[in-house]
PDB file of N, CA, C and O in Angstrom:
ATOM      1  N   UNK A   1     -28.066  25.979 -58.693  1.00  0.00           N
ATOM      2  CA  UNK A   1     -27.992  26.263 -57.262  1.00  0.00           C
ATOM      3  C   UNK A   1     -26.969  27.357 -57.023  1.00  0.00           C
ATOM      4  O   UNK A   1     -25.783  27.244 -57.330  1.00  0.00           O
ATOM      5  N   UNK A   2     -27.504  28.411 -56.462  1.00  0.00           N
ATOM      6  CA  UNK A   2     -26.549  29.405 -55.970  1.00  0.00           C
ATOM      7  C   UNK A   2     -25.754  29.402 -54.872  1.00  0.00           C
ATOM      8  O   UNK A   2     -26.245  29.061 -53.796  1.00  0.00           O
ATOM      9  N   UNK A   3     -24.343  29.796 -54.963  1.00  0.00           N
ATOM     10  CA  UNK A   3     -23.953  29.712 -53.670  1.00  0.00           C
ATOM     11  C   UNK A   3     -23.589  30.796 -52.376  1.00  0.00           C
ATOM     12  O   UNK A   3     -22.381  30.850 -52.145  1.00  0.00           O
ATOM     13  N   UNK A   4     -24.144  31.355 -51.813  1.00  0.00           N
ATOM     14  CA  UNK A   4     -24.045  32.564 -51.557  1.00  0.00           C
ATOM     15  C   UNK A   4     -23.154  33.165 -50.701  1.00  0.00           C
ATOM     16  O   UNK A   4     -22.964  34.376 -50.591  1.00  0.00           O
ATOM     17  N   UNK A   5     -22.496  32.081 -49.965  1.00  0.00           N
ATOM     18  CA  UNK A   5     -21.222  32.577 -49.002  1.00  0.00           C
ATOM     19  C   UNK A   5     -19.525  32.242 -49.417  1.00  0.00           C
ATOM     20  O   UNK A   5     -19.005  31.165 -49.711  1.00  0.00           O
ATOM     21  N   UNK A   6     -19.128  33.147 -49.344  1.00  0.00           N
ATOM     22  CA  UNK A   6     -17.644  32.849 -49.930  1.00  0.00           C
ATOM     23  C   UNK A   6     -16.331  33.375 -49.354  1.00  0.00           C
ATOM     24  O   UNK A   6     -16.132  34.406 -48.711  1.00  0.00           O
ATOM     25  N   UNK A   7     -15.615  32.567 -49.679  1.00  0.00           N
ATOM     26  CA  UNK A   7     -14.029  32.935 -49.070  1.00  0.00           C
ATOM     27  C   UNK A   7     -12.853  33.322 -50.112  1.00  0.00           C
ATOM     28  O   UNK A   7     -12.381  32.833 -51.138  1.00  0.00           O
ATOM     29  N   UNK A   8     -12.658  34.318 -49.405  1.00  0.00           N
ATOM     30  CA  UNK A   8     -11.464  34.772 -50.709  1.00  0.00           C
ATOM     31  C   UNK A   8     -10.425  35.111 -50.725  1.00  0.00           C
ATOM     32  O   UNK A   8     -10.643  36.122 -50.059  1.00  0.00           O
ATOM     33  N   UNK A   9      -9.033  35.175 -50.985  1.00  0.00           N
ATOM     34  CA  UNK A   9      -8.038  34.994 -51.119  1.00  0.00           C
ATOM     35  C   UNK A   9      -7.564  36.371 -52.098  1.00  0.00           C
ATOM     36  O   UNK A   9      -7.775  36.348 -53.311  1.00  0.00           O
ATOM     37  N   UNK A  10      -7.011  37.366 -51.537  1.00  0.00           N
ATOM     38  CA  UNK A  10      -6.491  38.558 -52.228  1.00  0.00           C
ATOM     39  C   UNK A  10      -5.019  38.878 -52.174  1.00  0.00           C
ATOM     40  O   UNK A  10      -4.547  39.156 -51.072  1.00  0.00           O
ATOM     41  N   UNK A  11      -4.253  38.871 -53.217  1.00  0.00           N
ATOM     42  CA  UNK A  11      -3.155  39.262 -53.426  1.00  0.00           C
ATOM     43  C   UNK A  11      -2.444  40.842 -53.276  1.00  0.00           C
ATOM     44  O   UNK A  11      -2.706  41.854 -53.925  1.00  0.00           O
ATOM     45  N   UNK A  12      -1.944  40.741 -52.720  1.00  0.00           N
ATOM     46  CA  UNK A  12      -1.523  42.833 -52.018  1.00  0.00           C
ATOM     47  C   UNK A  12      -0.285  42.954 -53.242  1.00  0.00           C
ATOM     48  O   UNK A  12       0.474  42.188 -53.836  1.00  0.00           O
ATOM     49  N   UNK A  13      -0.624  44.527 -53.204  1.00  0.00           N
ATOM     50  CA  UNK A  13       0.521  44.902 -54.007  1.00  0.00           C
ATOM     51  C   UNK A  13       1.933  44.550 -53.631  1.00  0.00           C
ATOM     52  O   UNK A  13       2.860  44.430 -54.432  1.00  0.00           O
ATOM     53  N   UNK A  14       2.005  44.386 -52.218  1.00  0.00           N
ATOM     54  CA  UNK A  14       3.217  44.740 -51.264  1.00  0.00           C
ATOM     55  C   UNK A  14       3.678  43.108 -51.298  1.00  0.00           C
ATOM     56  O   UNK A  14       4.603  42.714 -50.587  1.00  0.00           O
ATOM     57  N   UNK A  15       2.854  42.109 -52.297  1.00  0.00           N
ATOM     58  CA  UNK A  15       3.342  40.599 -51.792  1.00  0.00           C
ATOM     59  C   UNK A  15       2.075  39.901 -50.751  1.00  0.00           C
ATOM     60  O   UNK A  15       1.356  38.961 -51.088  1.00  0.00           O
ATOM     61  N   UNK A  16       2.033  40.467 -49.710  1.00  0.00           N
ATOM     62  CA  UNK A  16       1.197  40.243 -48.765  1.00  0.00           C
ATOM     63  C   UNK A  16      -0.258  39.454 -49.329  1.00  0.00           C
ATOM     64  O   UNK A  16      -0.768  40.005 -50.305  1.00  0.00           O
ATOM     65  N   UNK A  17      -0.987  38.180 -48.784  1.00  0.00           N
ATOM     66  CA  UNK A  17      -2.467  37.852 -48.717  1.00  0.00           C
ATOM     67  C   UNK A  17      -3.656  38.352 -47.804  1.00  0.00           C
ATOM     68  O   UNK A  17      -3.487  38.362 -46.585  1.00  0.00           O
ATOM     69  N   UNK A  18      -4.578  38.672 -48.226  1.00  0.00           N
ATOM     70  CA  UNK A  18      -5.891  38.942 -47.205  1.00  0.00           C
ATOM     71  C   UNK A  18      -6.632  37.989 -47.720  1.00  0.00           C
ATOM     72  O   UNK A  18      -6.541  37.783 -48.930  1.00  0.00           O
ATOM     73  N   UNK A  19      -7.455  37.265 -46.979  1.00  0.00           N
ATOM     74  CA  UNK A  19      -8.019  36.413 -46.613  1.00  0.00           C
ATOM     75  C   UNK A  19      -9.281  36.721 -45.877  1.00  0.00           C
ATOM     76  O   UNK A  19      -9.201  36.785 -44.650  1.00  0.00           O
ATOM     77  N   UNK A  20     -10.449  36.922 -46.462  1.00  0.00           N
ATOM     78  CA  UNK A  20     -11.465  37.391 -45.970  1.00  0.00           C
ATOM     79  C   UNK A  20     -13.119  36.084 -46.423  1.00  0.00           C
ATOM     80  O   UNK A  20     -13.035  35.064 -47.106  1.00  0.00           O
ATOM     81  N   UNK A  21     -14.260  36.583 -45.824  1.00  0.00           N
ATOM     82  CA  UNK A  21     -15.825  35.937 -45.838  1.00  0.00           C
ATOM     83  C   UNK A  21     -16.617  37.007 -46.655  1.00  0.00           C
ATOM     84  O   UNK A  21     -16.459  38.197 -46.381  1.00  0.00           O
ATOM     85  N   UNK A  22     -17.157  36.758 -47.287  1.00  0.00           N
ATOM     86  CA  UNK A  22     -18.231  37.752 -47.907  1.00  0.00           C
ATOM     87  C   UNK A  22     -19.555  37.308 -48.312  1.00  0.00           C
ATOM     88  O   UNK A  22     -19.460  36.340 -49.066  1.00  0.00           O
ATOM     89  N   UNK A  23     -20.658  37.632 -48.105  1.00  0.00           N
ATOM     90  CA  UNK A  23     -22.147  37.477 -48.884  1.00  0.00           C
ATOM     91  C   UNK A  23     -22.193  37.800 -50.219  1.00  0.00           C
ATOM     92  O   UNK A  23     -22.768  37.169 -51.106  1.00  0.00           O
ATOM     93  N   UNK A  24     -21.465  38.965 -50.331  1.00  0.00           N
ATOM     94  CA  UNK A  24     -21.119  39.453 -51.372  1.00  0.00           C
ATOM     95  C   UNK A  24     -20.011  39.833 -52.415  1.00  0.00           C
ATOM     96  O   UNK A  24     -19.407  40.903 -52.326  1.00  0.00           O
ATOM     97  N   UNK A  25     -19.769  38.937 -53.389  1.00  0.00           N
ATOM     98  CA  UNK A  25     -18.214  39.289 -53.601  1.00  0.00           C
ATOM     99  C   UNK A  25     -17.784  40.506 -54.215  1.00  0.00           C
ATOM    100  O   UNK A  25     -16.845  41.251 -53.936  1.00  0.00           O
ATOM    101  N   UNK A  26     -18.933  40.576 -55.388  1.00  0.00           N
ATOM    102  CA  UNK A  26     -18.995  42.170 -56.098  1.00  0.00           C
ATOM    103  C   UNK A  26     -18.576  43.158 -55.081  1.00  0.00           C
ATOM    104  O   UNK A  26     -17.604  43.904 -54.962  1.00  0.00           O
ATOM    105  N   UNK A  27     -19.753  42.885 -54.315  1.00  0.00           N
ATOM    106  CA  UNK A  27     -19.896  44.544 -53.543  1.00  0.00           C
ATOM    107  C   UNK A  27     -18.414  44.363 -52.549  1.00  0.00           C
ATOM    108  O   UNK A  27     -17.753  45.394 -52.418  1.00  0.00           O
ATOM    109  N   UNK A  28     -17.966  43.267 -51.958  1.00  0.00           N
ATOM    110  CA  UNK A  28     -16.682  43.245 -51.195  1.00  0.00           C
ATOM    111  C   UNK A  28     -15.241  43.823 -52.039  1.00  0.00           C
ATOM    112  O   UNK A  28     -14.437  44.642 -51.594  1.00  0.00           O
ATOM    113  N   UNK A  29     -15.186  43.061 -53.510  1.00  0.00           N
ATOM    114  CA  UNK A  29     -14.311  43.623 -54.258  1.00  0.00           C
ATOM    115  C   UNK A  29     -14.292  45.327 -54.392  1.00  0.00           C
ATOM    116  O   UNK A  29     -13.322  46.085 -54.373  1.00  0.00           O
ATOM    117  N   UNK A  30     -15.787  45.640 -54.539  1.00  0.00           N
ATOM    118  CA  UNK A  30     -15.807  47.334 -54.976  1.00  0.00           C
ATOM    119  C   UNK A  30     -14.849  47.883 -53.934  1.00  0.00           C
ATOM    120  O   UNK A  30     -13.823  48.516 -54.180  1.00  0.00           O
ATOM    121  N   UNK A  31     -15.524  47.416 -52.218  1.00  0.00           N
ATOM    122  CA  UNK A  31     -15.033  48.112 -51.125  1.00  0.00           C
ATOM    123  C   UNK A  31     -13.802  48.017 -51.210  1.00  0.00           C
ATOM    124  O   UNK A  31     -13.341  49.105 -50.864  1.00  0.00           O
ATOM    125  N   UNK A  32     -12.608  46.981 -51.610  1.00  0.00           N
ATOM    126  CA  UNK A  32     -11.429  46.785 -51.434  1.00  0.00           C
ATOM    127  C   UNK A  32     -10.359  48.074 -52.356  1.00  0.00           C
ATOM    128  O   UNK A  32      -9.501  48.862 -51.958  1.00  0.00           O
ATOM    129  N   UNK A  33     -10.847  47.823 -53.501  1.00  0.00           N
ATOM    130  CA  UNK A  33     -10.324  48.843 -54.563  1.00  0.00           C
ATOM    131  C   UNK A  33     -11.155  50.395 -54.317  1.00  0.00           C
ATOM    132  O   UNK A  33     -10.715  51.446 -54.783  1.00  0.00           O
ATOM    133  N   UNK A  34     -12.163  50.318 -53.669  1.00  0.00           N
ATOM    134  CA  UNK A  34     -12.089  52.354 -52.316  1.00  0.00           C
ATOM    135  C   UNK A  34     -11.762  52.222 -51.521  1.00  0.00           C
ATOM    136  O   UNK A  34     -12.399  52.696 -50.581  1.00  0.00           O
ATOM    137  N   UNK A  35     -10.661  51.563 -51.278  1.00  0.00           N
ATOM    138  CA  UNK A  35     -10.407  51.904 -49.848  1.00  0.00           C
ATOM    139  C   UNK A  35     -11.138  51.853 -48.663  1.00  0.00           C
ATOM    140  O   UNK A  35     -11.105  52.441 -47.582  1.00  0.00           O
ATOM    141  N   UNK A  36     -11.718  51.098 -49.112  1.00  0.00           N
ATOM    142  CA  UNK A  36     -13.246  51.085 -47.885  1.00  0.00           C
ATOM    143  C   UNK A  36     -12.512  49.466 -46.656  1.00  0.00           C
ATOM    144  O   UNK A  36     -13.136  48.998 -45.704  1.00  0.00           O
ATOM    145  N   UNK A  37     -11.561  49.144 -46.988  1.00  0.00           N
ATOM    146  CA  UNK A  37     -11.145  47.970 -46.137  1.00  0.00           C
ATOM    147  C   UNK A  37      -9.679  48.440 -45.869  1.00  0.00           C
ATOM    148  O   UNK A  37      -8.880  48.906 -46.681  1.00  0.00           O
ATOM    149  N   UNK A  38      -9.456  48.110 -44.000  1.00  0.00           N
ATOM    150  CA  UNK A  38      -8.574  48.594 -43.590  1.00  0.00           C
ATOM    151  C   UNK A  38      -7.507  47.860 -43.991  1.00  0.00           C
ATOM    152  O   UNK A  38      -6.699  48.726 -44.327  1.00  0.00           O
ATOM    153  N   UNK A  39      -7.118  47.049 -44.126  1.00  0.00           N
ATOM    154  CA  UNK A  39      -5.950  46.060 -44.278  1.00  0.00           C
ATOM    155  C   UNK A  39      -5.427  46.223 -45.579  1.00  0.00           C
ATOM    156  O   UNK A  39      -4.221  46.119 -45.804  1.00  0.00           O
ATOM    157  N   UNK A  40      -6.607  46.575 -46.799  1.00  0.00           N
ATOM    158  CA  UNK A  40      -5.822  46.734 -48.122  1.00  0.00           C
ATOM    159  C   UNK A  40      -5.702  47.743 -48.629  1.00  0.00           C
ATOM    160  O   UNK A  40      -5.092  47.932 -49.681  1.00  0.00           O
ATOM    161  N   UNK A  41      -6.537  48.973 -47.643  1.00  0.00           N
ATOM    162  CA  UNK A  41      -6.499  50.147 -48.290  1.00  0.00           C
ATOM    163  C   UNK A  41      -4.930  51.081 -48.709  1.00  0.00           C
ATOM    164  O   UNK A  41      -4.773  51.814 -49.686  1.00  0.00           O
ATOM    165  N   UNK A  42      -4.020  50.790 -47.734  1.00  0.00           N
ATOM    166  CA  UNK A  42      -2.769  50.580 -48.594  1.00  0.00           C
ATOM    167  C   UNK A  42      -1.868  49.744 -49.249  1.00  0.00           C
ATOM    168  O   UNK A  42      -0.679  49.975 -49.467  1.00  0.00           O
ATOM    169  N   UNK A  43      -2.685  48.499 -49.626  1.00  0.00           N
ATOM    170  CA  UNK A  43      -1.771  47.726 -50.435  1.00  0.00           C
ATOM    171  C   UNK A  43      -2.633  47.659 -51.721  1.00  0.00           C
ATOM    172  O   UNK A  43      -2.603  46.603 -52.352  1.00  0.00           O
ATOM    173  N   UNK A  44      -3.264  48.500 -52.092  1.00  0.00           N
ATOM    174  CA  UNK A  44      -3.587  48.571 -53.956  1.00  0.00           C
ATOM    175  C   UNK A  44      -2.402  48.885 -54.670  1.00  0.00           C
ATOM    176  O   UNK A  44      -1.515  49.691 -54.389  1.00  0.00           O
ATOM    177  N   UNK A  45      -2.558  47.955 -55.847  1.00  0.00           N
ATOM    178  CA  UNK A  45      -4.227  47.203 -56.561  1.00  0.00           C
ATOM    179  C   UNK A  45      -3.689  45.787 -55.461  1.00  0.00           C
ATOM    180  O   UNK A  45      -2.618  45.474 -54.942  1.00  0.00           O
ATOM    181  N   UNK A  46      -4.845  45.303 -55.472  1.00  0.00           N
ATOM    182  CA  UNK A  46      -5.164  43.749 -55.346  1.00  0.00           C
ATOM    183  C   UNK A  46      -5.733  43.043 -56.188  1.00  0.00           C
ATOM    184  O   UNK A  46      -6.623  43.695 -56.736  1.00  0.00           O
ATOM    185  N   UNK A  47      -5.644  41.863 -56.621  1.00  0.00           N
ATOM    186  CA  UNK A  47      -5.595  40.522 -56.939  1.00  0.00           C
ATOM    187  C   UNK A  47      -6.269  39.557 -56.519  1.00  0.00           C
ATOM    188  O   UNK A  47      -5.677  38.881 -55.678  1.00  0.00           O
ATOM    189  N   UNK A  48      -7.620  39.123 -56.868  1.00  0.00           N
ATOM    190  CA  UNK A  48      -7.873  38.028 -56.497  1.00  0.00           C
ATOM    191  C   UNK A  48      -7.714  36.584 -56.994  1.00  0.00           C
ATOM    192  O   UNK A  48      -7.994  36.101 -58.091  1.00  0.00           O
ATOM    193  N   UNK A  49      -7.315  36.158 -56.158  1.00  0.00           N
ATOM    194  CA  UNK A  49      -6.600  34.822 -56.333  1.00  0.00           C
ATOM    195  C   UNK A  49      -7.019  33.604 -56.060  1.00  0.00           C
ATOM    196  O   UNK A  49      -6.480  32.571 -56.456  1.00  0.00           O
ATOM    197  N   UNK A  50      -8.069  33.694 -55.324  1.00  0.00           N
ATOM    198  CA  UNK A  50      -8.596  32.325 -54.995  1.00  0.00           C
ATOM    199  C   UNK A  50     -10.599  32.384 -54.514  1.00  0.00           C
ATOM    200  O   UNK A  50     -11.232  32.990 -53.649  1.00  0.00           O
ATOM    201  N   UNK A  51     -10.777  31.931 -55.029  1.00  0.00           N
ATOM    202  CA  UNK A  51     -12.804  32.021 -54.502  1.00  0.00           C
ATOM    203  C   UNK A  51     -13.208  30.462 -53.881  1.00  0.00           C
ATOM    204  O   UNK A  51     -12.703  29.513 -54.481  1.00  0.00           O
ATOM    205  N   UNK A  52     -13.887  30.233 -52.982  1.00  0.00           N
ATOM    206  CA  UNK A  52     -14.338  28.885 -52.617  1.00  0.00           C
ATOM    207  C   UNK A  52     -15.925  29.406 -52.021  1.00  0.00           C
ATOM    208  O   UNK A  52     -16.123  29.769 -50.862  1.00  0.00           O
ATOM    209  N   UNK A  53     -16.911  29.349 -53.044  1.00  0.00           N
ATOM    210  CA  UNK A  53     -17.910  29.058 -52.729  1.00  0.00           C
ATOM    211  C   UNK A  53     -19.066  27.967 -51.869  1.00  0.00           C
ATOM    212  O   UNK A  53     -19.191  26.791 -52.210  1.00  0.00           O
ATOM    213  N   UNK A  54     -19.786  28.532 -50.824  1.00  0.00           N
ATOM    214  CA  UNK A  54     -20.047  27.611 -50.450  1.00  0.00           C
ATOM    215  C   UNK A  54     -22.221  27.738 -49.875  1.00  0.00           C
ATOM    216  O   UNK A  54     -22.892  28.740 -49.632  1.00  0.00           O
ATOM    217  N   UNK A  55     -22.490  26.725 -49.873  1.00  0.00           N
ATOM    218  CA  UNK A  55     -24.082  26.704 -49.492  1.00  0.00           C
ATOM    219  C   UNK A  55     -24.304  27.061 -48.233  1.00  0.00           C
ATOM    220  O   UNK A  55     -25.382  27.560 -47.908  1.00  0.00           O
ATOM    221  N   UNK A  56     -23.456  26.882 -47.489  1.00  0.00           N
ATOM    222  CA  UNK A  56     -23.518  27.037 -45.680  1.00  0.00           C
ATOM    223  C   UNK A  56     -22.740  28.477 -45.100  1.00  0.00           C
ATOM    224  O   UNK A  56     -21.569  28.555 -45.474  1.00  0.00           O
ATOM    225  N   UNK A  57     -23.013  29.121 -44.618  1.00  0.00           N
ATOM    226  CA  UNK A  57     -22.712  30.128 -44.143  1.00  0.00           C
ATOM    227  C   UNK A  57     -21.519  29.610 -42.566  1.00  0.00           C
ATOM    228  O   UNK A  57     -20.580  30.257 -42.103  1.00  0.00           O
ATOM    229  N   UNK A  58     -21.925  28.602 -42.229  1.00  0.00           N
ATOM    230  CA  UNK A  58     -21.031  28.058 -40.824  1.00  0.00           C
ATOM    231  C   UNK A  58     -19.787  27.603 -41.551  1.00  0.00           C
ATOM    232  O   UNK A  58     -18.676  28.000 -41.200  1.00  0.00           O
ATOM    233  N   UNK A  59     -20.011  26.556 -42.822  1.00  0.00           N
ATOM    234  CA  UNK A  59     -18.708  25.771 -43.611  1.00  0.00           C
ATOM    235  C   UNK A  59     -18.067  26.998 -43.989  1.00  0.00           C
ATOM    236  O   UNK A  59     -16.973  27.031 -43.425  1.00  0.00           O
ATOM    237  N   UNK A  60     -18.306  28.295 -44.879  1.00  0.00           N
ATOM    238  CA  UNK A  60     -17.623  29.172 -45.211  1.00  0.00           C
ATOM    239  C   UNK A  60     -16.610  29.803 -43.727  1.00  0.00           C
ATOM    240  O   UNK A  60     -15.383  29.845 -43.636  1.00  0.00           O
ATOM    241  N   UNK A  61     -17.286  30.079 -43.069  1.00  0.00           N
ATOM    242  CA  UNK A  61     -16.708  31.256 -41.896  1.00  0.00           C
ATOM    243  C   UNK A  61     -15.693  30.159 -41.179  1.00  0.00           C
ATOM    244  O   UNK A  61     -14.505  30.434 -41.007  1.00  0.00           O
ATOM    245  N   UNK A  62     -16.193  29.058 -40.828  1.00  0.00           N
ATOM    246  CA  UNK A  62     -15.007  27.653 -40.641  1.00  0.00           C
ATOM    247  C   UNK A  62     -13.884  27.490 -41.247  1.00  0.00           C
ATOM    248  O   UNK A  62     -12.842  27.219 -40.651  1.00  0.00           O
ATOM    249  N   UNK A  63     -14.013  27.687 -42.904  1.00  0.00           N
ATOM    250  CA  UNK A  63     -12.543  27.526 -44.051  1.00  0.00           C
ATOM    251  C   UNK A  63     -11.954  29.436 -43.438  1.00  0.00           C
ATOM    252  O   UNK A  63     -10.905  30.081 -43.454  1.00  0.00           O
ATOM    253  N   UNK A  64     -12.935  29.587 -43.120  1.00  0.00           N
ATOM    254  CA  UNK A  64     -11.635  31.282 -43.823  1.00  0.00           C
ATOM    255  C   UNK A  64     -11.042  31.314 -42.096  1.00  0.00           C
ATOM    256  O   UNK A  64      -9.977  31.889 -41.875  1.00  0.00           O
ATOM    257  N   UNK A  65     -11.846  30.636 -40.895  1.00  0.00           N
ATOM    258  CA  UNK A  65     -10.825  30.762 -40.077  1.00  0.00           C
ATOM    259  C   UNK A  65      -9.814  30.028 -39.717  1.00  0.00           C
ATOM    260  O   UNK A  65      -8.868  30.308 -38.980  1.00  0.00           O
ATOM    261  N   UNK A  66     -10.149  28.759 -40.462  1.00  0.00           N
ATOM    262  CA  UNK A  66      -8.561  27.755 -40.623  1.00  0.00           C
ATOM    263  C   UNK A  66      -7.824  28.350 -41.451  1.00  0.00           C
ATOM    264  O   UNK A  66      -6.617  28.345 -41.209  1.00  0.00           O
ATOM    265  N   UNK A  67      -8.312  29.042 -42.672  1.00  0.00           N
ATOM    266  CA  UNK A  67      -7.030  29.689 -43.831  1.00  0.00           C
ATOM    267  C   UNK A  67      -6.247  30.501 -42.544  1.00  0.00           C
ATOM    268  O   UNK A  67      -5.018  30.533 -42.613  1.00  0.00           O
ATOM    269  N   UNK A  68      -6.618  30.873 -41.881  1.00  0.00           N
ATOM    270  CA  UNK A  68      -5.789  32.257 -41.044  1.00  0.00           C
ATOM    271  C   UNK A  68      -4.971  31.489 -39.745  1.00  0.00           C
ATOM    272  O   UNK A  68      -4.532  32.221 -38.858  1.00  0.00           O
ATOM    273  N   UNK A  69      -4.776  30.044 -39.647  1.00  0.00           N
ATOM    274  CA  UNK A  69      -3.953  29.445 -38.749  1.00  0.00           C
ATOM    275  C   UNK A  69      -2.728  29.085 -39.771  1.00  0.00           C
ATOM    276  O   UNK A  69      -2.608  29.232 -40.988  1.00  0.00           O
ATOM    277  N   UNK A  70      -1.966  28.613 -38.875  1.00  0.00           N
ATOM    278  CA  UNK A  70      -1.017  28.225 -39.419  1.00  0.00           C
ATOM    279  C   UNK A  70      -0.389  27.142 -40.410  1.00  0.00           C
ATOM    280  O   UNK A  70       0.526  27.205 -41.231  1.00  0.00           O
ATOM    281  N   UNK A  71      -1.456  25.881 -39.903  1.00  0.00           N
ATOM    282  CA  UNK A  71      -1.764  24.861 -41.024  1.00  0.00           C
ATOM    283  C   UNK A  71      -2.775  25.407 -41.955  1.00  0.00           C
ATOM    284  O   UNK A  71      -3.022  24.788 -42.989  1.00  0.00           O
ATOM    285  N   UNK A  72      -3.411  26.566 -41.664  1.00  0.00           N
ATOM    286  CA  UNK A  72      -4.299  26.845 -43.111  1.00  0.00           C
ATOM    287  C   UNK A  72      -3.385  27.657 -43.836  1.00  0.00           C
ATOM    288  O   UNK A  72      -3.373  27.340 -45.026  1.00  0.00           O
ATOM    289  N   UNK A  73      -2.601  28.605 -43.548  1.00  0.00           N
ATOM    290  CA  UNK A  73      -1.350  29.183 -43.942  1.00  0.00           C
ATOM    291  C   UNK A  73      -0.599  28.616 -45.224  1.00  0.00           C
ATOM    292  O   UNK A  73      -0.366  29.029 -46.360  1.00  0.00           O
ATOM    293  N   UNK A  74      -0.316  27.396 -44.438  1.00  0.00           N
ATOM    294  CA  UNK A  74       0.384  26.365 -45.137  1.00  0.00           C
ATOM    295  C   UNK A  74      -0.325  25.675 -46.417  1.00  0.00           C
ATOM    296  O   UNK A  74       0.199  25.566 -47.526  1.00  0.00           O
ATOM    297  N   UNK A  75      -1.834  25.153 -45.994  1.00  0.00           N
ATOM    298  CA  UNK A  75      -2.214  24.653 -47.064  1.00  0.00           C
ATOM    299  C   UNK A  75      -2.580  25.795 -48.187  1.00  0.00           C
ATOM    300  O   UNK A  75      -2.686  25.522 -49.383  1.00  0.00           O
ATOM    301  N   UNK A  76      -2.760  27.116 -47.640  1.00  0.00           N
ATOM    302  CA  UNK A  76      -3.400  27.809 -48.789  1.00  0.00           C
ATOM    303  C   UNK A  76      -2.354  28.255 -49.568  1.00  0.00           C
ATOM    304  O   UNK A  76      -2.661  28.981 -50.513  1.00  0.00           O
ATOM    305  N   UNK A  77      -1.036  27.957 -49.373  1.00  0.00           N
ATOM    306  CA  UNK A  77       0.469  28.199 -50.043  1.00  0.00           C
ATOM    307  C   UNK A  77       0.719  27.088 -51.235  1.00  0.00           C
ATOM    308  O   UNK A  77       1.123  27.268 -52.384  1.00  0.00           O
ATOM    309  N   UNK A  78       0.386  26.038 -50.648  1.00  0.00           N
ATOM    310  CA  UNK A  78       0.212  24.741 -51.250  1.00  0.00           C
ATOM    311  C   UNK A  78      -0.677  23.988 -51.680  1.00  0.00           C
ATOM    312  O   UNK A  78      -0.379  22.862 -52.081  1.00  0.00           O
ATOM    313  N   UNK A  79      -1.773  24.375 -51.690  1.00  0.00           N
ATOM    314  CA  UNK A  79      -2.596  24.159 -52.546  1.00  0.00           C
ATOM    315  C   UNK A  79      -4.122  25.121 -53.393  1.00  0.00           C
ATOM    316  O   UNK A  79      -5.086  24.794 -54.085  1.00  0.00           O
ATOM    317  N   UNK A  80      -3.481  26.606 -52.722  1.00  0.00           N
ATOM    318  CA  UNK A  80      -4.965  27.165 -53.385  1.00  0.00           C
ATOM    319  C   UNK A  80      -3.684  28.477 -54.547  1.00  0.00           C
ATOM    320  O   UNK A  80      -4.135  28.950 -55.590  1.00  0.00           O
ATOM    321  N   UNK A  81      -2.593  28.732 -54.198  1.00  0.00           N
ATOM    322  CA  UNK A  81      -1.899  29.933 -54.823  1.00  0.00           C
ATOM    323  C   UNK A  81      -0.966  29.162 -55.821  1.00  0.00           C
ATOM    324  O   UNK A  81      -0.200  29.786 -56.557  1.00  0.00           O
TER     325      UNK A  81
END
């Protein structure tokens, strides 16, 4: 079973996390390392650090917008890095 929606967890040169949704992780990674994404295009290289695959496209976009509160903050400090 494939899973086709995913959340991911990127490490910045600068220290800093991005925290993003993708269909695609390949093609999302390519964009990150051209500069093709605003947030990391000056913090290369990046690091990925964390993947959570998922079957549902609603459950994915749900985790990556709790990662970006403050209790998701917290848990993704403490339990995904």
């Amino acid at each position: 079973m494939e899973l086709p929606y995913a959340v991911y967890i990127l490490r910045c040169s600068n220290g800093q996390y991005y925290t993003g949704y993708t269909e695609n992780i390949d093609k999302r990674l390519l964009a990150h390392q051209k500069r093709e994404v605003h947030f990391t295009k000056d913090k290369l290289p990046v690091e990925l650090i964390h993947l959570s695959l998922f079957p549902d496209k609603k459950k994915a976009c749900d985790f990556e917008r709790y990662l970006k509160t403050g209790s998701g903050v917290a848990f993704r400090n403490k339990r995904l890095l």
